[in-house]
C-alpha positions, 0 to 999 in steps of 0.5 A: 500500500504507497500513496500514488504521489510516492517518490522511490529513492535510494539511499545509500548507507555506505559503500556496499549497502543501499536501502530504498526509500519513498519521498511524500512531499508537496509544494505545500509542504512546510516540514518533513518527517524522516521516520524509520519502521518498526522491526517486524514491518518495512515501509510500505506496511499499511501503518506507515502508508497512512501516516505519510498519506495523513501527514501530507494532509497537514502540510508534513512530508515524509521520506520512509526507508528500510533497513539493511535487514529489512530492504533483503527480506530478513527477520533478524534486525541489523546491529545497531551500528549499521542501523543507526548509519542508515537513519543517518543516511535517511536524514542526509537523503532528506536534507539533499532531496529537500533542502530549505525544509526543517526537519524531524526524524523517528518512527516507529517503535524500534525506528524510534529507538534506533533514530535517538540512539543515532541521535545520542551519539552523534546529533543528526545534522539540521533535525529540529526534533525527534517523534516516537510512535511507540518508543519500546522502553522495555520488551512486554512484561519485563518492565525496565528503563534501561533503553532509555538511558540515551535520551538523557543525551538527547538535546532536541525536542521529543515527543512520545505518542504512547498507547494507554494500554503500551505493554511495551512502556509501564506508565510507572517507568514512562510517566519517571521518564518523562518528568527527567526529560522535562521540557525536552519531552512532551507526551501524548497518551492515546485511550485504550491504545496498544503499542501498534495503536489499536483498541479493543472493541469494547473500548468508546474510541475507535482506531479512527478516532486514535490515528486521528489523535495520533497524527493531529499531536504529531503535525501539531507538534512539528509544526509548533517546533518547527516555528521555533 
């Protein structure tokens, strides 16, 4: 599933790898989001299809990449070194194919992770912020804050979206985090949400009724940023 207005490109991470890309952008557009997928699904899963469909809807373009692993058709995620070379690619891509637009980076639970790692250990050139879409602080039922020690690094604007019923971030780990992060950190909770955004049926929301949620505090915070 790609929005028909998706521009293919290739990134190229270093020497001996390349991953494809697709570019949503408009004259209209007024910033552009670099955002990564999770691990288990490329690209052009139907998640991210709608998000870079929806965010054109409110002036944000995206440019969507694979990983290494991902790009071959693999299970297994690439060692976070290599990951984190292909966020930086991405966002290199980005500032090459859309030069006088800000910028922000992120993804998608594990695309989330691997881009403020990057972000951590070497500030990604021009990105004004980074947005998580489900940052996995800790794998299900085994409550931890270790992953997040790396965002104290991190000095640009973050904006956590976070299912209300996220098994992969306790609120008693998230809420802590949130707080040390303080004004570098904002945090929208979406109802009855899990980590892929969804609700069960017994639930007053819809999955509509989120991914409306969702992409209204992530244009809204981008465009807010981007301002500064």
């Amino acid at each position: 599933m790609n929005s028909p207005d998706a521009k293919p490109v290739t990134i190229e991470v270093n020497a001996t790898t390349r991953v494809s890309g697709l570019l949503n952008s408009a004259p209209e557009s007024k910033a552009c989001f670099v955002v990564a997928h999770g691990a288990g699904a490329g690209m052009q899963h139907p998640f991210m299809a709608k998000l870079a469909a929806d965010l054109g809807g409110r002036g944000v373009a995206t440019l969507r990449y694979q990983f290494p692993y991902m790009e071959k058709h693999g299970r297994r995620p690439d060692p976070p070194a290599l990951c984190h070379a292909t966020v930086r690619a991405a966002v290199d891509a980005a500032r090459a194919l859309l030069p006088s637009m800000p910028l922000f980076a992120g993804g998608k639970s594990f695309g989330g992770r691997m881009t403020s790692q990057a972000q951590a250990a070497n500030p990604l050139p021009e990105v004004r912020g980074l947005a998580f879409l489900g940052f996995p602080l800790h794998p299900p039922k085994q409550p931890s804050d270790s992953r997040a020690a790396h965002l104290l690094k991190v000095r640009v604007p973050m904006l956590f979206l976070q299912g209300a019923r996220d098994l992969y971030a306790e609120p008693e780990l998230l809420n802590p985090l949130i707080t040390v992060l303080a004004d570098r950190a904002t945090l929208v909770l979406l109802p009855d949400a899990d980590h892929s955004f969804h609700v069960p049926a017994r639930s007053r929301f819809t999955n509509s009724q989120v991914n409306d949620d969702m992409i209204n505090a992530l244009a809204g915070w981008i465009g807010a940023v981007a301002r500064r």
